[in-house]
C-alpha positions as CSV (number, residue, x, y, z in Angstrom):
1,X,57.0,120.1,64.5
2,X,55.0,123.1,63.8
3,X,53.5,124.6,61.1
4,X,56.1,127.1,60.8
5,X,59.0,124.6,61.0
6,X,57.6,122.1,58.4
7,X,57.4,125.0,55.8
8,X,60.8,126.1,56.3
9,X,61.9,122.2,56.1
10,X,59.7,122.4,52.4
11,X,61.8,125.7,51.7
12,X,64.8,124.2,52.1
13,X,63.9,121.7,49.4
14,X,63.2,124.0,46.5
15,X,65.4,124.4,43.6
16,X,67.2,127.7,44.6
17,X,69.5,127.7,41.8
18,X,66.8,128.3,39.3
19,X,65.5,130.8,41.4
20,X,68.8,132.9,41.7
21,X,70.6,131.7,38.5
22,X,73.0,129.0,38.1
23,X,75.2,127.7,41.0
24,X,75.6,131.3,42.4
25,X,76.7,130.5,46.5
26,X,74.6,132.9,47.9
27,X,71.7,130.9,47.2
28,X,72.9,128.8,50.1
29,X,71.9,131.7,52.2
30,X,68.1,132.1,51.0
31,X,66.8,129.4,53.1
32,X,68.5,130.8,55.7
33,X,66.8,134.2,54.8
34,X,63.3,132.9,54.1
35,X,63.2,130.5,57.7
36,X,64.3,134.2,59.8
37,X,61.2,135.9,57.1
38,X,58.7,132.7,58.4
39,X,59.9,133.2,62.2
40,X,58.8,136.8,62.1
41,X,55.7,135.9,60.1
42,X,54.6,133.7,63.3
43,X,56.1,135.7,66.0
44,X,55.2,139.8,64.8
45,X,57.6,142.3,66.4
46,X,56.2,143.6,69.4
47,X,53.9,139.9,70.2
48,X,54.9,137.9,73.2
49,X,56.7,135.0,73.1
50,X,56.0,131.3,73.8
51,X,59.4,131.4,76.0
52,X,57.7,134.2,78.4
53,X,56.4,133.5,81.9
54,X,52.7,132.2,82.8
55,X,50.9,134.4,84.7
56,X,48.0,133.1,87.0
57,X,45.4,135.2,88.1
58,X,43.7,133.9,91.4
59,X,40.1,134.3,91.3
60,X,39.0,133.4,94.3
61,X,35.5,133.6,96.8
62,X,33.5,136.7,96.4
63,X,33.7,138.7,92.9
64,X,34.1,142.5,93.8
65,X,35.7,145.6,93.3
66,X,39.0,144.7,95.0
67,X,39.1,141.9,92.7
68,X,39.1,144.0,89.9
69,X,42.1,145.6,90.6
70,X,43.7,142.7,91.5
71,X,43.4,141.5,87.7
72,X,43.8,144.7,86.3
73,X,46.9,144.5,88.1
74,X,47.8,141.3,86.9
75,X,47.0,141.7,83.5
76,X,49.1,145.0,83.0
77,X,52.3,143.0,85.0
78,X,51.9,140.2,81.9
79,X,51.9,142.2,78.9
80,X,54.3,144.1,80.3
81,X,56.5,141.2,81.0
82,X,55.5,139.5,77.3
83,X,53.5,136.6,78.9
84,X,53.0,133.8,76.9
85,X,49.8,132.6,79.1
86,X,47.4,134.0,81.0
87,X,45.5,131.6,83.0
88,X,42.9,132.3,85.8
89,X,42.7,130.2,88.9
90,X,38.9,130.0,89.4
91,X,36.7,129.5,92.7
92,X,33.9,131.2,92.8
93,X,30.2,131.6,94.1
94,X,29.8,134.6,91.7
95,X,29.4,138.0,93.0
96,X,28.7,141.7,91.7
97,X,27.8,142.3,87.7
98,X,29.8,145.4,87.2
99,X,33.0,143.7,88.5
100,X,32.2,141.2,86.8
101,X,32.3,142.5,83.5
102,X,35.3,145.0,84.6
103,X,37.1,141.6,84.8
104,X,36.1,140.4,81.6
105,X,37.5,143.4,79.7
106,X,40.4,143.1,81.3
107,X,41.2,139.9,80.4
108,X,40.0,140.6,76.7
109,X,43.4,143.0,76.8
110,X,45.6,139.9,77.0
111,X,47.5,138.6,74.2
112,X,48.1,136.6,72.5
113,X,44.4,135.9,73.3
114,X,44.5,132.4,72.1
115,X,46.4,131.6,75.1
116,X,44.0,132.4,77.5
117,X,42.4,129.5,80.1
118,X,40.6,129.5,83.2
119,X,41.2,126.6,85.4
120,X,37.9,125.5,87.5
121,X,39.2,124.6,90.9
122,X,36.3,124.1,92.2
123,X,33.5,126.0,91.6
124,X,32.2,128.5,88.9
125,X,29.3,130.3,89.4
126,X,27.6,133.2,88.4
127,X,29.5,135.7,87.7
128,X,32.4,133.0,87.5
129,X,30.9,131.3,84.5
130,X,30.7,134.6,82.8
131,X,34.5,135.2,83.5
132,X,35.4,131.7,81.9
133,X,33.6,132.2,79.0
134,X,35.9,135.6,78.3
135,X,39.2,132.9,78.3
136,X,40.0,130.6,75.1
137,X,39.9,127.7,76.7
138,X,38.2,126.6,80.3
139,X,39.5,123.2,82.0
140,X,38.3,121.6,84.8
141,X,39.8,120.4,87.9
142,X,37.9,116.6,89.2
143,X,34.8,117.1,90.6
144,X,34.5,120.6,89.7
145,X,31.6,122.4,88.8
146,X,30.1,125.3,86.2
147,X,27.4,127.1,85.6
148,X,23.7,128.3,87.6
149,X,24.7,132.1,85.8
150,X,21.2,133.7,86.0
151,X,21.8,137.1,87.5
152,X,19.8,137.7,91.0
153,X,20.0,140.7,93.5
154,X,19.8,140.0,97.4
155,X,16.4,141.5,99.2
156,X,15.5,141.0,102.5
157,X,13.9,137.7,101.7
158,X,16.8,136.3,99.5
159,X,17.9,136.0,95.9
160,X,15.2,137.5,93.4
161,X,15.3,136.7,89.8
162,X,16.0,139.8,87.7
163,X,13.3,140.8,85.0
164,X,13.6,138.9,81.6
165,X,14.8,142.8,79.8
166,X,18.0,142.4,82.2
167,X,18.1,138.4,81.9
168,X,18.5,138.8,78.0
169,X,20.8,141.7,78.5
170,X,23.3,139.4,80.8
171,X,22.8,136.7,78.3
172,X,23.9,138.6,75.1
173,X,27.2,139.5,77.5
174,X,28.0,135.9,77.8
175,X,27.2,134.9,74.4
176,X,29.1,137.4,72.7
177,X,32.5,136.1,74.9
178,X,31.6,133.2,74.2
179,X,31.5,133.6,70.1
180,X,34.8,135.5,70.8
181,X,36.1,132.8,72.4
182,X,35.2,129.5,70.2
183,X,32.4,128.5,73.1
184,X,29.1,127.1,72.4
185,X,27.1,130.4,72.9
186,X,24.3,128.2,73.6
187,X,25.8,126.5,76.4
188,X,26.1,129.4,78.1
189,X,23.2,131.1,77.5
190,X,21.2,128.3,78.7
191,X,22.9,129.2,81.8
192,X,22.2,132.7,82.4
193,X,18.4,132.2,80.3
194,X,16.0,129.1,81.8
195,X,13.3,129.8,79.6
196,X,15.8,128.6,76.5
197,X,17.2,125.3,77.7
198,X,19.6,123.5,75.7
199,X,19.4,121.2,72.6
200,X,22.5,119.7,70.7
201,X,22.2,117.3,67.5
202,X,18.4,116.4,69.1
203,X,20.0,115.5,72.2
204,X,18.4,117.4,75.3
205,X,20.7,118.6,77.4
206,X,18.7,120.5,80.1
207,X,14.8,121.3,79.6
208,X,13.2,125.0,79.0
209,X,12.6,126.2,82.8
210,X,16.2,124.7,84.5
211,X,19.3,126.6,84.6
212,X,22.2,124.7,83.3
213,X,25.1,123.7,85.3
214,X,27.8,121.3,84.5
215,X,30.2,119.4,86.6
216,X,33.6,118.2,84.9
217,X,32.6,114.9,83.6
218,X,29.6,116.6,81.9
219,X,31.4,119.9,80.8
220,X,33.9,117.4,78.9
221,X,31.7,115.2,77.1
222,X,31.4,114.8,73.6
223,X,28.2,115.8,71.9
224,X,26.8,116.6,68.6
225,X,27.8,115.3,65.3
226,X,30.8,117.4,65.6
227,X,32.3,115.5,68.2
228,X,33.3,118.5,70.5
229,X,33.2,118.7,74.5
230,X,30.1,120.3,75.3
231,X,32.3,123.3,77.0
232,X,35.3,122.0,79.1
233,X,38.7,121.1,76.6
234,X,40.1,118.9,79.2
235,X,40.9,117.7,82.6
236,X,43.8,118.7,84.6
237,X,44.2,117.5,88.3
238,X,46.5,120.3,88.9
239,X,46.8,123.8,88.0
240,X,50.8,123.2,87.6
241,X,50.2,120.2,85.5
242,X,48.2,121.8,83.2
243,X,50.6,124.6,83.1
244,X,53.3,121.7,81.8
245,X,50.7,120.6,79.5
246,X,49.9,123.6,77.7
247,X,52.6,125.3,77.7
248,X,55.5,123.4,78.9
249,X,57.7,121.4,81.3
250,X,60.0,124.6,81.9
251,X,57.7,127.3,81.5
252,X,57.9,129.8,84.1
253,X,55.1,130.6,86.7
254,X,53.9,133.8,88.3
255,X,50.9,134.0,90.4
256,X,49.6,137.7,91.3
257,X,48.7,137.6,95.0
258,X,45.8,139.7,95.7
259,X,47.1,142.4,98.4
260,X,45.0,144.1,101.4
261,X,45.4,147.7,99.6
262,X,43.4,146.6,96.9
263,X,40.5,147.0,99.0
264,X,41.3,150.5,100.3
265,X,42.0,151.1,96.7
266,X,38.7,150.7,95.6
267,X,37.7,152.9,98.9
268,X,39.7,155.9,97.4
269,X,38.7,155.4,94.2
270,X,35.1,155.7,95.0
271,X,35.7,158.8,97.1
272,X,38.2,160.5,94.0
273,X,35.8,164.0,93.3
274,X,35.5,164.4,97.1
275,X,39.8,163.9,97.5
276,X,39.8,166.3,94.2
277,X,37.5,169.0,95.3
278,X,39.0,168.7,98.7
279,X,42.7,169.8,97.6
280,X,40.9,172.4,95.3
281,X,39.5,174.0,98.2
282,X,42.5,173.6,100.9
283,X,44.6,174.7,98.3
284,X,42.7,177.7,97.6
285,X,42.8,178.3,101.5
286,X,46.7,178.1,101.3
287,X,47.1,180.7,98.8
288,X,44.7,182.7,101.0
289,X,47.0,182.7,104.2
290,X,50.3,183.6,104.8
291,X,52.9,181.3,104.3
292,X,53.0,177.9,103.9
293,X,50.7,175.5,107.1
294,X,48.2,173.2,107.4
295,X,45.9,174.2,104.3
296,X,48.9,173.4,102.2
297,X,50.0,169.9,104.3
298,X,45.8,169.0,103.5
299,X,45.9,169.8,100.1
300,X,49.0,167.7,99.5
301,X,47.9,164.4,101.4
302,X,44.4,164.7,99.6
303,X,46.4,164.9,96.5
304,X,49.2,161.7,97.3
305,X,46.4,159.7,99.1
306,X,44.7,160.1,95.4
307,X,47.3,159.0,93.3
308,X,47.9,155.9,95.8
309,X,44.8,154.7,95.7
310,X,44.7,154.6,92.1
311,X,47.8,152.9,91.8
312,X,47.5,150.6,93.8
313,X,43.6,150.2,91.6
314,X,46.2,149.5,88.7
315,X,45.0,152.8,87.3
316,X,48.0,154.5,87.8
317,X,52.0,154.5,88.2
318,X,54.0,157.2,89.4
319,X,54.6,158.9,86.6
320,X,51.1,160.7,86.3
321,X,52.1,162.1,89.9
322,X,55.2,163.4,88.7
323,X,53.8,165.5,85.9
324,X,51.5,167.0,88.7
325,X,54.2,168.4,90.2
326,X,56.1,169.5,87.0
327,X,52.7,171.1,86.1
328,X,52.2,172.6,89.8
329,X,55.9,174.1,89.4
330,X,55.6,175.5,86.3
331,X,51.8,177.7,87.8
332,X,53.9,178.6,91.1
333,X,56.8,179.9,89.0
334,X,53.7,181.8,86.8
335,X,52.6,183.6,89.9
336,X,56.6,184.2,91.9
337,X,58.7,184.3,88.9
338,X,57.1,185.3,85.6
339,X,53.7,187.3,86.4
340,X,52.1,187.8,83.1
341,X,53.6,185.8,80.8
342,X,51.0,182.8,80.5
343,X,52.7,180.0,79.0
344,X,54.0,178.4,82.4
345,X,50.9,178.7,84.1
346,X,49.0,177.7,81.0
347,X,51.8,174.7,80.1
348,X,51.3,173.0,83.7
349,X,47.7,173.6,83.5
350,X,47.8,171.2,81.3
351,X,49.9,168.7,82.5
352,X,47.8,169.0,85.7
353,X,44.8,168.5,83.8
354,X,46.9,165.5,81.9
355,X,47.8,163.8,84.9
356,X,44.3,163.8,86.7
357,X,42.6,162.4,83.5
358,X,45.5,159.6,82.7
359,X,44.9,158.9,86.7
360,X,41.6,157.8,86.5
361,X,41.3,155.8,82.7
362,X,42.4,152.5,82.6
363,X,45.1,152.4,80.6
364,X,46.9,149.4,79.3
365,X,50.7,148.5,78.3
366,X,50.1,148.2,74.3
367,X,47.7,151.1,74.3
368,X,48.2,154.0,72.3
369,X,49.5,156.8,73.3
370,X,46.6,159.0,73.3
371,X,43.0,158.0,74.9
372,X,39.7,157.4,73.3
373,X,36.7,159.2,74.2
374,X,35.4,155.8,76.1
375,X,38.3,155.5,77.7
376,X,38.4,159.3,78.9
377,X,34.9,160.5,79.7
378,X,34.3,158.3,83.0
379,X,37.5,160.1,84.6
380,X,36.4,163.8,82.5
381,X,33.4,163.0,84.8
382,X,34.7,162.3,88.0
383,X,37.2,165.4,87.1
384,X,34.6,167.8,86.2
385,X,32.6,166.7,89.6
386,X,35.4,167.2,91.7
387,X,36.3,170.8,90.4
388,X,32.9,172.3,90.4
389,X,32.7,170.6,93.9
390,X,35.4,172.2,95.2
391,X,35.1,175.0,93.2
392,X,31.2,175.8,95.2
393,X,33.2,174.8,98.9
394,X,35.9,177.1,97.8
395,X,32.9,180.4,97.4
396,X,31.1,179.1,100.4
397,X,34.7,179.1,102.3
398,X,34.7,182.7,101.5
399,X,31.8,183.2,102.3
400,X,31.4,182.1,105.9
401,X,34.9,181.3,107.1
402,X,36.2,184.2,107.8
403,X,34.2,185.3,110.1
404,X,34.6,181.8,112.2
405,X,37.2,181.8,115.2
406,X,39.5,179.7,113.0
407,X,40.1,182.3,110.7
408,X,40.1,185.2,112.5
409,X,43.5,185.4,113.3
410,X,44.3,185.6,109.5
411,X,41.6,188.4,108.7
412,X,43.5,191.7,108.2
413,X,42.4,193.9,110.7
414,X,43.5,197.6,110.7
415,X,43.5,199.3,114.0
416,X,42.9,203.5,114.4
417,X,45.4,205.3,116.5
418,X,44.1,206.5,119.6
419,X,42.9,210.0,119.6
420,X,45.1,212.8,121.0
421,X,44.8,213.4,124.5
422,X,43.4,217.1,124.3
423,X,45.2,220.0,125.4
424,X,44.3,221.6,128.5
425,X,43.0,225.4,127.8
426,X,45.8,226.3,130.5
427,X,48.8,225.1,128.2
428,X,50.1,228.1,126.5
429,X,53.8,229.3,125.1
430,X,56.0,229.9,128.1
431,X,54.2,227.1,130.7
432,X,57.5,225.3,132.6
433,X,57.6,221.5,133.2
434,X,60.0,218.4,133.6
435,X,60.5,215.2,131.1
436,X,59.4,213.0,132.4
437,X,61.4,210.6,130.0
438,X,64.4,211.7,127.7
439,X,63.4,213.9,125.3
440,X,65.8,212.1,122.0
441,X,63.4,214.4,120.7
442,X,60.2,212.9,121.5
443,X,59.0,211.8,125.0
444,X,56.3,212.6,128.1
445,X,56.8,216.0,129.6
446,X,54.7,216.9,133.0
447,X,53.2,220.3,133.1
448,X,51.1,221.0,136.6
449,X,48.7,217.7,136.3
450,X,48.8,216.6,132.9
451,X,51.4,214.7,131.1
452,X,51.6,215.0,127.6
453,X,53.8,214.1,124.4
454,X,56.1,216.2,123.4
455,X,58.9,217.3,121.0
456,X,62.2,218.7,121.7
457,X,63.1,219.7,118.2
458,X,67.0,219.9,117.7
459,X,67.6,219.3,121.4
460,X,68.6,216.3,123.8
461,X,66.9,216.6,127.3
462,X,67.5,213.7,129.5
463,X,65.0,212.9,132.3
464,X,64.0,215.3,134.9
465,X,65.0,218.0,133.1
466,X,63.3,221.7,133.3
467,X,61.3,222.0,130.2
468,X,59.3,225.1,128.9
469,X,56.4,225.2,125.9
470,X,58.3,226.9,123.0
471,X,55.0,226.4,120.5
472,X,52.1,224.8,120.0
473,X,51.0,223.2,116.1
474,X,47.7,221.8,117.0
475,X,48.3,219.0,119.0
476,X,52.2,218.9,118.8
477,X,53.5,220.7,121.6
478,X,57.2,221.9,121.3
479,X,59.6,222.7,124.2
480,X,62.7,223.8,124.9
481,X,65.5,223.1,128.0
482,X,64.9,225.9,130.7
483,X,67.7,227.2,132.6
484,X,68.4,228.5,135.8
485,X,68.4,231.6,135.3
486,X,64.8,231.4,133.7
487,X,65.7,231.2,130.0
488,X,65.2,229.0,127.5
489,X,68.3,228.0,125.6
């Protein structure tokens, strides 16, 4: 029975009718009342449940960015789904620091954080080691091993120990999950630090000058006065049958499969100012041409390509896309609907601006509502390198493009008339010619050699027609029908 229940067995004991006065019935109901008052006191509103699933987070071969998303992902899916475990499935040569302790803040975001574990199945190293120590409790599968943490970069001639200002720096990480997490901070420091070794109750462990690592049968044995394991709490040939032993015959498991697009998720992520100053600067080329073509079609694939690679980064759902186009709506009705008025272009500014931001932090299901400033500035910076990146191809674009081929049929070119064919020193009032077109009242009228426009002012001449000069206004020569008889009419 658990704490809670034996308390509420005591409470049913007490004398209630000296508490609520004589042998009033409704003091039948306050054991009732206090039991629901402890239930709540052991399970707060809004905590998961011990009924919830179990999540298990594979862990597996090389620690790298795609792995980070992987868990991220993971992580998000259980306290969204009120997990009541979160266990990690570890196999591991160890792998890159920064994912590394990406990972580990991720899975500090579980709770209930007591009912963390990382299964060794069959190797943790490195960066593995480090990952365990963020969990409450680390068991080991048979034969497995832990340890060999000191942090290394890869040359040209191998693995190279790091300088003793970095060494302590990686230590301090794994110490300080390891306090967190009821560990032996020692224990794990003497695996990242060789020049500390490890001493328990008088009893060496492993000498100043050797890195620590521990396979299961050492990892679980009892030293010290205290009587504790030295790091593992227990054995478990199985992943399922520790599951059942933890948490439960019944309880229900979910593994998080790790899937391809993670990898092109960190890909897109890396690249996020180029994608952002990219759809600044086709976008800008959009507004600049007619219609809607390919400037717009670019700027919208940089923009959905993105938000995809962010969510599937675990950055991002689809609702952070959706404000981005409730805030690109509201600046196009701004400049086509309501010039001048501000508060819809200035209202989906913001939403834009929102969106971007919320994109990029990593956000969590029981986070509030609005940032921190840790949480925002990585993405303000990313943000700010994409605008003024797309902002300086955007002045360089109109700069130089227009005067490429590709842009030259947008350029707005304004063409001169021709100049009027002059007027032959012969052409006076009276000269007789034919239309050479009908005159409706414009058209070509011959006179001798020359053809010339001209203007049959109130009249309808067809083709062929005897013409004769009635006037001439500069270059605007005016004629009349001529008749038989050798009138004009």
């Amino acid at each position: 029975m658990s704490f809670f229940g034996a308390l509420s067995s005591v409470v049913e004991r007490l004398p209630y009718t000296q508490l609520v006065g004589g042998s009033n019935p409704s003091a039948r109901t306050l054991p009732l009342l206090l039991s629901l008052l402890l239930v709540g006191a052991a399970y707060p509103a809004g905590e998961p449940q011990p009924s919830g699933p179990v999540y298990i987070i594979p862990i597996q071969g090389e620690i790298q960015k795609g792995l980070v998303y992987s868990v991220r992902r993971g992580v998000k899916e259980a306290l969204a789904a009120r997990a009541s475990a979160l266990i990690l499935d570890m196999n591991t040569p160890g792998g890159e620091g920064e994912a590394m302790k990406e990972i580990m803040a991720a899975v500090a975001k579980f709770e209930p954080s007591d009912h963390t574990f990382t299964y060794v199945n069959k190797e943790a190293f490195s960066a593995g080691a480090f990952i365990s120590a963020s969990t409450r409790e680390i068991w080991m599968a048979p034969g497995a091993i832990i340890g060999a943490a000191s942090p290394v970069t890869l040359g040209q001639e191998g693995p190279k120990e790091l300088p003793p200002k970095f060494v302590s720096a990686y230590a301090a990480i794994i110490r300080s999950a390891a306090e967190q997490n009821g560990h032996n901070p020692a224990v794990f420091d003497a695996m990242v630090n060789k020049q500390t070794g490890l001493r328990i109750d008088g009893r060496e462990i492993v000498p100043k000058g050797d890195i620590l690592t521990l396979t299961t049968q050492e990892a679980i044995q009892e030293v010290g006065r205290s009587g504790r394991p030295l790091l593992a709490a227990g054995v478990s040939p199985t992943l399922e049958k520790l599951v059942r032993q933890k948490i439960g015959a019944d309880a229900k498991i979910v593994r998080v499969e790790p899937t391809g697009f993670e990898s092109i998720g960190r890909l897109i992520v890396s690249l996020s100012p180029l994608l952002l100053g990219a759809a600044f600067l086709f976008g800008y080329l959009e507004f600049k041409t007619p219609g809607f073509g390919v400037f717009g079609i670019l700027a919208a694939a940089c923009g959905l390509i993105f938000f995809f690679g962010h969510y599937i980064a675990g950055l991002s759902g689809y609702e952070n896309l959706i404000l981005v186009m409730v805030g690109l709506a509201l600046i196009a009705m701004e400049f086509l609907l309501f010039p001048g008025t501000l508060l819809p272009g200035l209202t989906g500014l913001v939403l834009v601006l929102y969106a971007l931001l919320s994109t990029m932090a990593d956000r969590y299901p029981r986070d509030p509502i609005l940032p921190t400033l840790g949480e925002i500035y990585p993405p303000l910076v990313k943000l700010s390198w994409g605008f003024f990146g797309g902002l300086a191809a955007i002045i360089l674009a109109a700069r130089f493009l227009p005067e490429t081929i590709l842009f030259r049929p947008f350029r707005l070119s304004v063409t001169s008339p021709p100049a009027p064919t002059p007027l032959s020193p012969a052409l006076r009032v009276g000269i007789r010619g034919k239309a050479l077109t009908d005159l409706r009242p414009s058209g070509t009228g011959r006179f001798g050699k020359q053809d010339l426009d001209v203007l049959a002012e109130g009249y309808f001449i067809p083709k062929g027609a005897a013409i004769r000069v009635h006037a001439l206004e500069g270059s605007v020569v005016h004629v009349r029908p001529f008749s038989a008889k050798g009138k004009s009419r």
